[in-house]
NUFITI-465597 format. One line per field, with one value per residue (C-alpha): residue number from 1; chain; x, y, z. Coordinates in nm, 4 decimals. Example, Ala and Ser with C-alpha at 12.3 -4.5 7.8 and 13.67 -1.06 7.14 Angstrom:
# residues 2
seq = c(1_2)
mol = c(A_A)
x = c(1.2300_1.3670)
y = c(-0.4500_-0.1060)
z = c(0.7800_0.7140)
***
This chain:
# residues 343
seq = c(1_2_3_4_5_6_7_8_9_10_11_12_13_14_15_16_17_18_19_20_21_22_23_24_25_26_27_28_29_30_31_32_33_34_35_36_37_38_39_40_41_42_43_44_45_46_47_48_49_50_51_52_53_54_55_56_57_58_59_60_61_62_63_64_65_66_67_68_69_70_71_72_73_74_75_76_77_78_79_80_81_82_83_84_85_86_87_88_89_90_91_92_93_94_95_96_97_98_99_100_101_102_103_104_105_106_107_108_109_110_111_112_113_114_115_116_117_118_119_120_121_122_123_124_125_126_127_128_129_130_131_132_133_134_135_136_137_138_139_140_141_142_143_144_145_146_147_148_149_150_151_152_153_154_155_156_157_158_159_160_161_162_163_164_165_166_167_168_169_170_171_172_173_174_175_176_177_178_179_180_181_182_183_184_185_186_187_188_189_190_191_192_193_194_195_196_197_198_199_200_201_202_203_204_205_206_207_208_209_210_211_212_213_214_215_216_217_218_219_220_221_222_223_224_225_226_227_228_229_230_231_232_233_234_235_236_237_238_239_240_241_242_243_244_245_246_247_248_249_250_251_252_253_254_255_256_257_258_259_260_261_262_263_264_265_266_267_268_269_270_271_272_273_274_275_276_277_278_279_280_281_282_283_284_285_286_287_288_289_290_291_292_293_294_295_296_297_298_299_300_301_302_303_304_305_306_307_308_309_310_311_312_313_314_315_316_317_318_319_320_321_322_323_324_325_326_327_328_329_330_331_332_333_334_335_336_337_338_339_340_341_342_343)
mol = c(A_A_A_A_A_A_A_A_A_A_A_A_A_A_A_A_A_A_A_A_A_A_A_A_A_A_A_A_A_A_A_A_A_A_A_A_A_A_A_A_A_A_A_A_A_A_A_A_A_A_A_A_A_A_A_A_A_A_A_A_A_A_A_A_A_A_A_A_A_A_A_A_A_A_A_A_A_A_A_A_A_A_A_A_A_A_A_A_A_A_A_A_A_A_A_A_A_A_A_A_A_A_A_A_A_A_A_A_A_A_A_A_A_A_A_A_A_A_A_A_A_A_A_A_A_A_A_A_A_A_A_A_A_A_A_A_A_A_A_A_A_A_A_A_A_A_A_A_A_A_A_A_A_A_A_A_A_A_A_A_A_A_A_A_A_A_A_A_A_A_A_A_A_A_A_A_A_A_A_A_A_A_A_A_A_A_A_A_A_A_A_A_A_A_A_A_A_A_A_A_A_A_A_A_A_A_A_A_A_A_A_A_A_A_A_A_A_A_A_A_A_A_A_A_A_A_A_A_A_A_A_A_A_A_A_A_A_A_A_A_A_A_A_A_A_A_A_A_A_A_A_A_A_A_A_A_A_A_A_A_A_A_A_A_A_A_A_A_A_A_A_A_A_A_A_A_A_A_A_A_A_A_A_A_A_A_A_A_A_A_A_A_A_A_A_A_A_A_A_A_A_A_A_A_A_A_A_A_A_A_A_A_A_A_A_A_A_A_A_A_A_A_A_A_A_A_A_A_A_A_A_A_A_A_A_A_A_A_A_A_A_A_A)
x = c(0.0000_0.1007_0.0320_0.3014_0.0742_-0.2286_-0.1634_-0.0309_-0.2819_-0.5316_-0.4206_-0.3364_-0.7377_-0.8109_-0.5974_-0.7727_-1.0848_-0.9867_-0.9307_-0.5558_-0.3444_-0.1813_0.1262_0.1715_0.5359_0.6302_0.9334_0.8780_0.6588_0.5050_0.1178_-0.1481_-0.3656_-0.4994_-0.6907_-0.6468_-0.8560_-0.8962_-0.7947_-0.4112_-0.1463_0.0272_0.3832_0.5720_0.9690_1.0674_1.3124_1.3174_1.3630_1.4134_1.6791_1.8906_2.0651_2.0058_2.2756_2.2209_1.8426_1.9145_2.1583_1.8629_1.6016_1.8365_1.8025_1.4232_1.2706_1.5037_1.3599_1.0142_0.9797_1.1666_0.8919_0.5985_0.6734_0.5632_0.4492_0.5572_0.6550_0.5799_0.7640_0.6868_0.9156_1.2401_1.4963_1.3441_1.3215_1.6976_1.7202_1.4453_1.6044_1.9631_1.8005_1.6189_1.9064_1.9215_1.6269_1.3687_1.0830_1.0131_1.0160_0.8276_0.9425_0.7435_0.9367_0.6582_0.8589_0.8877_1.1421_1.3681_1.4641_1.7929_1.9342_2.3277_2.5098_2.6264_2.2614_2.1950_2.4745_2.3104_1.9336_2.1160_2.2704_1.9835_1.7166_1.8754_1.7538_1.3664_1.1529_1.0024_0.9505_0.5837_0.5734_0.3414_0.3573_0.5523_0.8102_0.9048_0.9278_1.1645_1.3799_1.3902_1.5575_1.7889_1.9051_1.8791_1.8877_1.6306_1.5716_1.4125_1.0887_0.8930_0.4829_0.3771_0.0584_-0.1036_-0.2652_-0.5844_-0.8691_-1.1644_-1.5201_-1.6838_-2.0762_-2.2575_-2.3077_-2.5579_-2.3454_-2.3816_-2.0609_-1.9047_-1.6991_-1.3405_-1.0320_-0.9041_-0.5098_-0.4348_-0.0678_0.1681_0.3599_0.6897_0.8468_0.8004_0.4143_0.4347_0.1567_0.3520_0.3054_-0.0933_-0.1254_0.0816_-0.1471_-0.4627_-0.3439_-0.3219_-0.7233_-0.9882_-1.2869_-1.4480_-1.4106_-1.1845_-0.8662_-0.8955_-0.5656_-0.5953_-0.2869_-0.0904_0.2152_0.5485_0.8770_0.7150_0.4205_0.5849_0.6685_0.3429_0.1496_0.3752_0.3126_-0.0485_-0.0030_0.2509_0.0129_-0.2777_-0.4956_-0.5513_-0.9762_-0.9576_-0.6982_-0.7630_-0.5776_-0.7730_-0.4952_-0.5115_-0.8491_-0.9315_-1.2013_-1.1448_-1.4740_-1.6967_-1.4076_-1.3818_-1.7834_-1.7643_-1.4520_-1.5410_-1.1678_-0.9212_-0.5222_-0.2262_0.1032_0.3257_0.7176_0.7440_0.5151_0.5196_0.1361_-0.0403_-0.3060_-0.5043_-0.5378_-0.6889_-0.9164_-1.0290_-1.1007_-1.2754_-1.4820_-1.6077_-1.4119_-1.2551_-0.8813_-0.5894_-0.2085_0.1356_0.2388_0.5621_0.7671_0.5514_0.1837_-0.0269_-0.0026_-0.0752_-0.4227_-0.5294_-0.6031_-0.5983_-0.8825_-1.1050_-1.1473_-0.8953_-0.6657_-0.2426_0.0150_0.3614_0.5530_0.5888_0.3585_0.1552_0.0043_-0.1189_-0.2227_-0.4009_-0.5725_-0.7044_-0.8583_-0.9894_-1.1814_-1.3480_-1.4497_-1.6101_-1.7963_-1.9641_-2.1127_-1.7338_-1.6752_-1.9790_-1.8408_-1.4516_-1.5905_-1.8229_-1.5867_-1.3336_-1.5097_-1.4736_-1.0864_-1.2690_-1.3529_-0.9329_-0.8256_-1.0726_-0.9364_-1.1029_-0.8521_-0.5643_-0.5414_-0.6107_-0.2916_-0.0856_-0.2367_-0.1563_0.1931_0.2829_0.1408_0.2005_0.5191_0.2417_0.0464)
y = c(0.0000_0.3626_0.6340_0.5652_0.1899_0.3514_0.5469_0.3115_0.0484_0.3244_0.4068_0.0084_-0.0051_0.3415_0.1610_-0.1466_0.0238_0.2194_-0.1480_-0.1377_-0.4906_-0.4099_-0.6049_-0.4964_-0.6320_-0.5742_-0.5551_-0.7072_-0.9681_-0.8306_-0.8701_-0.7206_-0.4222_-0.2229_-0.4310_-0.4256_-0.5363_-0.9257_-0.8358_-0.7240_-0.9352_-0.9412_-1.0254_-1.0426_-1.1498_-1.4934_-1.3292_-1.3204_-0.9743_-1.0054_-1.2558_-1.1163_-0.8319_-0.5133_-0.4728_-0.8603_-0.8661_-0.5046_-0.6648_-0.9937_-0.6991_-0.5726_-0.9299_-0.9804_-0.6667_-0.6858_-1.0639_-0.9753_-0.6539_-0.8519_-1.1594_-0.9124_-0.7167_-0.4469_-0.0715_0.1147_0.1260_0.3222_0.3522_0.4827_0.5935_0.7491_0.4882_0.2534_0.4610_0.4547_0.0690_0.0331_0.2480_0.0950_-0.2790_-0.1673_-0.0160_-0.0595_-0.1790_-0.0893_-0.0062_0.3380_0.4045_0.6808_0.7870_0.9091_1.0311_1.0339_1.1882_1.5294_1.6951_1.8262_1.5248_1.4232_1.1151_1.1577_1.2219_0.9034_0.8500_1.1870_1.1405_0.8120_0.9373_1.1957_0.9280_0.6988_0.9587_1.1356_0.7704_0.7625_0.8340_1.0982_1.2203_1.2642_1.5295_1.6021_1.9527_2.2363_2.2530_1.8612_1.9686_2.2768_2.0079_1.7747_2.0918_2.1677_1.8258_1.7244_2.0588_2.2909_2.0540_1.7083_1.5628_1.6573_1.6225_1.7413_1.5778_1.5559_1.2474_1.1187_1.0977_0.8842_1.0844_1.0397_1.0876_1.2633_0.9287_1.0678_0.9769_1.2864_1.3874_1.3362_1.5357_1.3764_1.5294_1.2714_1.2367_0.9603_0.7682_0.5026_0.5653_0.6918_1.0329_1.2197_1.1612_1.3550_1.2157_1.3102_1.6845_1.6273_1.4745_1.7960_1.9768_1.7947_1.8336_2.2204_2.2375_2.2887_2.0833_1.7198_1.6286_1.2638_1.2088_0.9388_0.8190_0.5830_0.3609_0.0846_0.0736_0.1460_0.2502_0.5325_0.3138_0.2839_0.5982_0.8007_0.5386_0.6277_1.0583_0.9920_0.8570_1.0766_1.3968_1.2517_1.1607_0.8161_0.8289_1.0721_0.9320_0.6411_0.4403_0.2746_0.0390_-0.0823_0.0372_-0.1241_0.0517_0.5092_0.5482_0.5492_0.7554_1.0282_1.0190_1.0493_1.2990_1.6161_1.7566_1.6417_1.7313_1.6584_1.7053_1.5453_1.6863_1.6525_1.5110_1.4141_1.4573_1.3762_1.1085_1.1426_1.5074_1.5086_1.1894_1.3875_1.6729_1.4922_1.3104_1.7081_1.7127_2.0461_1.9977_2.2025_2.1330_2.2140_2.4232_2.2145_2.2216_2.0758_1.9220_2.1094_2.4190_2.2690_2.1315_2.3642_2.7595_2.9165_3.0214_2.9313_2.5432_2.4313_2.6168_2.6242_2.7157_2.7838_2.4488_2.3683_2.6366_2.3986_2.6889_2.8362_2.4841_2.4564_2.7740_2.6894_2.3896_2.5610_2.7818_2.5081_2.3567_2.6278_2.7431_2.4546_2.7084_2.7266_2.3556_2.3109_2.6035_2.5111_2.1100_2.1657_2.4331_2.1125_1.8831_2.0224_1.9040_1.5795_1.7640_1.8933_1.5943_1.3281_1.0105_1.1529_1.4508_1.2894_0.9430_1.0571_1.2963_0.9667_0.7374_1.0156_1.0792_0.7166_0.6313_0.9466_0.7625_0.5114_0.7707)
z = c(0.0000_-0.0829_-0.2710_-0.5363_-0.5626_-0.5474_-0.8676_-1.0854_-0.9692_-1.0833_-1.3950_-1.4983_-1.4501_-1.6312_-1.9333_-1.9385_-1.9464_-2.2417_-2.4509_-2.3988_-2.2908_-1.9960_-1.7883_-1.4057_-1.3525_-0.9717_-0.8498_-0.4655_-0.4242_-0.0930_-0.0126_-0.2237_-0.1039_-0.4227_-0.6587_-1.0151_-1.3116_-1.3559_-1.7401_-1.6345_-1.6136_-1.2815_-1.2728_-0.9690_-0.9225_-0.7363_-0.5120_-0.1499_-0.0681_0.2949_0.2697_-0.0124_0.0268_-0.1243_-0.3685_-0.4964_-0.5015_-0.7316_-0.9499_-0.9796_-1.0490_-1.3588_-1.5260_-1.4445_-1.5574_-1.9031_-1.9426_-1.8641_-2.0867_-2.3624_-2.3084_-2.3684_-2.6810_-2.5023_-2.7077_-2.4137_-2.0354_-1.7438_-1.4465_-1.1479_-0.8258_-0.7518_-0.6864_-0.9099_-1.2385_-1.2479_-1.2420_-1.5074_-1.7702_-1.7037_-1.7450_-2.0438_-2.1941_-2.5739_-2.6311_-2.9083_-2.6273_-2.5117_-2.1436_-1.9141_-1.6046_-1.2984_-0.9585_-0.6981_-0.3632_-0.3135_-0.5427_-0.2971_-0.1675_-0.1172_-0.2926_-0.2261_-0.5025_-0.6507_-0.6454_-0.8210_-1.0781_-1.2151_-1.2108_-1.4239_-1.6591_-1.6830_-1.7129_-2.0498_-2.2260_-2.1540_-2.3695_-2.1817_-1.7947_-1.5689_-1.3128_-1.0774_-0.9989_-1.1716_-0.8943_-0.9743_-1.3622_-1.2334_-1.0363_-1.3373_-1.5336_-1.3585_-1.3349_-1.7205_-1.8815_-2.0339_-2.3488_-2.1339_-2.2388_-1.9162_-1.8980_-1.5981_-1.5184_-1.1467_-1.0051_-1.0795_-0.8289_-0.8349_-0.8783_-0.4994_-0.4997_-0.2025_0.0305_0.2288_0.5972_0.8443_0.9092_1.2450_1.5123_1.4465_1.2868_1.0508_0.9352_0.6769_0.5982_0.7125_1.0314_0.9035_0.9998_0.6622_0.7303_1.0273_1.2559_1.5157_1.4464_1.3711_1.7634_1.8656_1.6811_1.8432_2.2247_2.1470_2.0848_2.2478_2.1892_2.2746_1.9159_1.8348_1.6546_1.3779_1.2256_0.9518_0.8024_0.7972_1.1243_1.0078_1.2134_1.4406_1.5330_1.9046_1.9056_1.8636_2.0924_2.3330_2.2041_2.2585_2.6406_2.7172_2.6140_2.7902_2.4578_2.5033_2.5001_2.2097_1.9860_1.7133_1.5322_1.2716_1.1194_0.7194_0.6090_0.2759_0.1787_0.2931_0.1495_0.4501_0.6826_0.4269_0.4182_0.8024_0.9109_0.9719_0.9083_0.7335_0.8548_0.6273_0.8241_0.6258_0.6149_0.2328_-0.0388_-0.4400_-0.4607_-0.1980_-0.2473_0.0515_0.0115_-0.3309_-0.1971_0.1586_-0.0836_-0.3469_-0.0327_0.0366_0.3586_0.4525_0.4569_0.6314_0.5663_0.5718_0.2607_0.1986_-0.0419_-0.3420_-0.3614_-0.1463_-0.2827_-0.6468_-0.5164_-0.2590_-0.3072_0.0286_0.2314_-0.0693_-0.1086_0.1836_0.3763_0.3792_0.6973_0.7183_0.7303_1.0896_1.2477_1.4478_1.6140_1.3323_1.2219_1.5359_1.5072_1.1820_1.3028_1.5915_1.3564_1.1653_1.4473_1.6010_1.2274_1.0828_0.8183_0.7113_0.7221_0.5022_0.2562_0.2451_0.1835_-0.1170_-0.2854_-0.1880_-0.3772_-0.7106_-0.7538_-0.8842_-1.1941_-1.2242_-1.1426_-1.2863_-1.4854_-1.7880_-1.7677_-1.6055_-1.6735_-2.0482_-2.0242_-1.9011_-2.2017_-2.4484_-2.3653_-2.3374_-2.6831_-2.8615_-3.0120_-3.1654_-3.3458)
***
């Protein structure tokens, strides 16, 4: 599960939809959480990533993904995510097939710069790059020069019809339980309020798990806070959550964001350094704060609370990012630019 999974699980469907015969190769073999159409192909490597060390199980990766791609006669590829883009295009390296690239984390992230100096050598022999946001084609620039084949095209969200649920008195915050998702900031956040309403966190554990159980005893938040786990199905929590917090320390896109918005919840977050301020225009259909002001953060949240008129107003102006960021629009951009070679 993730958001980089969740968007390339998506568009494998949109294609399929569209008539097109589509391969999902994998490259873990780790449990399934998105579904995908029973018409795609699903291939998946027979390496033991947990017993294999990095380096190896990368150098194994080089030989399966050339031997798959080679096995398919494939009219194009698309790749999706930061470290792996790199090891696609090197394994891919002379042949006939085109290849897209997609980086998904937030473009000022550090990759060292051995790291850096190979994106840069790889990158110069795909067919063509996928941004998200402006800032990410900027990045992708400065790194290739002015003359790379960038697309910048945003994520797609699905179209979320009124579901008729009365909205309840919880805050909700949505990811895995890793630093950069900053949960730990959102509970900050929550102990600074003042209100009986709840604190719903939804997502998978990861490395901080411990860590903010141990935030929420330590601030005294135990019969307010919960922690909702894997959720397969968001649909009835964004139906339900009457505010919806991203406090994440750096984004690509953020998924949940678009999906909270799309769900007509009024959203507050972070203005980091790229994806937040693409999708949300302040004050009018969500509201942005300073990176790291959690009292301003807090304050923001304070207000919706205490105006439900707002809430109402902020949510259904919200709402309307399904129409910017629909598959029709989207997911259309993707097929286009991955076939326009074909045409």
């Amino acid at each position: 599960m993730g958001g980089l999974e969740r968007a390339m699980s998506n568009l494998a469907n949109y294609f399929c939809e569209r008539g097109h015969q589509v391969t999902y190769i994998t490259l873990y073999n780790f449990d399934k959480f998105y579904k995908l159409d029973e018409r795609i192909q699903l291939v998946e490597p027979r390496l033991d990533y947990r017993s294999t060390s990095k380096h190896i199980y990368y150098l194994k990766l080089l030989k399966y993904v050339r031997s798959r791609v080679k096995m398919g006669n494939f009219d194009t590829v698309l790749s999706f995510g930061d470290y792996h883009n790199a090891l696609v295009l090197l394994a891919l390296k002379g042949l006939k097939v085109p290849v897209y690239v997609s980086d998904r984390s937030s473009p000022d992230k550090n990759f060292g710069r051995a790291y850096t100096v190979f994106k840069k050598f790889t990158y110069r022999s795909s067919a063509g790059i996928i941004a998200q946001t402006r800032r990410a084609s900027d990045q992708k620039k400065r790194l290739l020069g002015a003359k790379a084949k960038i697309t910048i095209i945003p994520n797609t969200v699905k179209r979320v019809e009124p579901s008729g649920l009365e909205r309840k008195n919880y805050i909700l915050g949505v990811g895995r339980h890793y630093h950069v998702k900053g949960l730990d900031r959102l509970l900050d956040v929550f102990a600074m309020l003042k209100t009986d309403w709840s604190l719903v966190l939804a997502g998978d554990g990861g490395p901080q798990s411990q860590a903010l159980r141990e935030q929420v005893a330590r601030l005294n938040l135990k019969e307010r806070v919960v922690f909702l786990g894997k959720v397969s199905d968001m649909t009835r929590v964004y139906a339900e959550a009457g505010i919806f917090v991203l406090p994440s320390r750096s984004e690509g896109f953020p998924n949940a964001l678009c999906e909270a918005m799309a769900a007509g919840i009024p959203c507050v977050s972070y203005d980091i350094s790229a994806g937040p301020s693409d999708i949300i225009t302040h004050a009018e259909n969500g509201f942005l704060v300073k990176d790291g002001d959690a009292s301003g953060l807090a304050n923001v949240v304070q207000r919706l609370i205490d105006d439900p008129e707002l809430r109402i107003r902020t949510g259904n102006k919200a709402r309307l990012i399904q129409e910017e960021l629909s598959f029709e629009k989207s997911g259309e951009r993707f097929l286009t630019t991955i076939t326009s070679h074909l045409i």
